[in-house]
N, C-alpha and C positions, 0 to 999 in steps of 0.2 A: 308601549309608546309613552313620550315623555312630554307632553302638553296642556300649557294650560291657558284659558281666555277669561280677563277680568274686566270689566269696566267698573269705573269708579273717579274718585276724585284725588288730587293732589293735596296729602296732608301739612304739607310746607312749601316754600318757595325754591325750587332747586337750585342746585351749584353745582358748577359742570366741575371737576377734579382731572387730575392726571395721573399716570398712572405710573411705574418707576419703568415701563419700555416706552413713554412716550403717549399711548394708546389715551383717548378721554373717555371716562366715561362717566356717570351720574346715580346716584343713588337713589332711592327716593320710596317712599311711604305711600303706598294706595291706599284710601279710604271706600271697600266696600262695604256695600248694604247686604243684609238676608231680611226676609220675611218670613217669619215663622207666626202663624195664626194670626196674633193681633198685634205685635209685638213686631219691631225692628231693630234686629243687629247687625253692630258695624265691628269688619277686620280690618284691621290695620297690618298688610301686607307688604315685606322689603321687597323691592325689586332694585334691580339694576341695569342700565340701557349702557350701549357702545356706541365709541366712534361717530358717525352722523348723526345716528336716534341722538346719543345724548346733546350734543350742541344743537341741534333742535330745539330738544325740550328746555334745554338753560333760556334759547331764544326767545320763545313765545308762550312760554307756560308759568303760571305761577300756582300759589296756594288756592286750592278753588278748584281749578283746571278741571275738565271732566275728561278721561281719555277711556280710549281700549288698548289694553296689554295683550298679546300673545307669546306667550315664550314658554319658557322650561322651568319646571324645581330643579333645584340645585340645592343638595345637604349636603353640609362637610361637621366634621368632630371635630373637638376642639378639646384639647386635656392642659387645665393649669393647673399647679399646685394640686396635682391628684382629684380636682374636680371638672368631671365632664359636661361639654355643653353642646348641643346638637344647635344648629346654623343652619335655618332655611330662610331660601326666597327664589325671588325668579329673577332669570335671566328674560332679560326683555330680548325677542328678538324681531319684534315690529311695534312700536305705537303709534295711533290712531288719535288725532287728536277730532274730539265729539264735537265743539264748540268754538263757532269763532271766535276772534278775539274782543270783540266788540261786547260779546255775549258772555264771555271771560267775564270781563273788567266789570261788566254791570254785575255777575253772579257771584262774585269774589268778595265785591264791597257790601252787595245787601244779599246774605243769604237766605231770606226769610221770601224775598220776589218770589211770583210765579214764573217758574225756563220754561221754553220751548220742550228742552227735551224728554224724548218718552222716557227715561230714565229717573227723575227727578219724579219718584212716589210718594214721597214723604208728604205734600203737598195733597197728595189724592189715595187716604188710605183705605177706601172702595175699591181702587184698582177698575176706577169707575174716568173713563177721558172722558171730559165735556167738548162736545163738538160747536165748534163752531162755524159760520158762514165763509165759503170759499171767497168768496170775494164777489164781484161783478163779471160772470162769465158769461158768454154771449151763446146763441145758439150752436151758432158755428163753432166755437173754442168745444162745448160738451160736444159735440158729435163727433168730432176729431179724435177725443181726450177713449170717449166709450169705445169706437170702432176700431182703436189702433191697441189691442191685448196680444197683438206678434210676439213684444218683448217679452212677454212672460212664458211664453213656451221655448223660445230658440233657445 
């Protein structure tokens, strides 16, 4: 089986292209995180989306973006001038975008903010979330919220 799932962020601003049958599609550079001990690295992964995915992501995504990828590796060879070069990325074949736009625009211009999302470790490298207060819930809203666990079995 040939699958892969990345989330991560957009290393540049996209450009949606065409393609010589017509078809659009979009190129573009994820920026993942790994966590090794104490230490964090980042891969800079090709992918490629089609058709809708990619006018999509031209639409509402820029450098910043936080998405999830699902798709395929795809290697192909390459011989010039008698030197070989091997050519991977992924074939996007869903993105997910993690972030509204709203949440975009603020994380894109100051990346140092604290985001919302559980993603965004760099920020907490305990691997430690601070909780905070839900807000003003009433008795009724918690007794509701605790007795209704259906969802999570059907």
């Amino acid at each position: 089986m040939n699958q892969v799932s990345l989330i991560g962020r957009l290393a540049r601003d996209p450009e949606l292209r065409e393609a010589g049958n017509g078809s659009k599609f979009l190129g573009f550079t994820l920026a993942v995180s790994e966590f090794s001990r104490d230490k964090e690295f980042t891969n800079f992964i090709p992918c490629v989306a089609w058709d809708k995915a990619a006018e999509n992501m031209a639409k509402f995504l820029k450098k910043g973006s936080l998405i999830a990828v699902t798709g395929r590796i795809s290697v192909r060879s390459n011989n010039t001038n008698g030197k070989y070069e091997t050519i991977v990325n992924v074939n996007a074949d869903r993105v997910q975008f993690l972030e509204s736009k709203s949440n975009n625009a603020s994380t894109a211009s100051n990346q140092s903010s604290q985001s919302d999302s559980n993603f965004d470790l760099s920020q907490n490298n305990g691997f430690v979330q601070e909780q905070e207060p839900v807000g003003n819930l009433s008795n009724e809203d918690e007794i509701i919220l605790s007795d209704d666990d259906s969802i999570l079995w059907d």
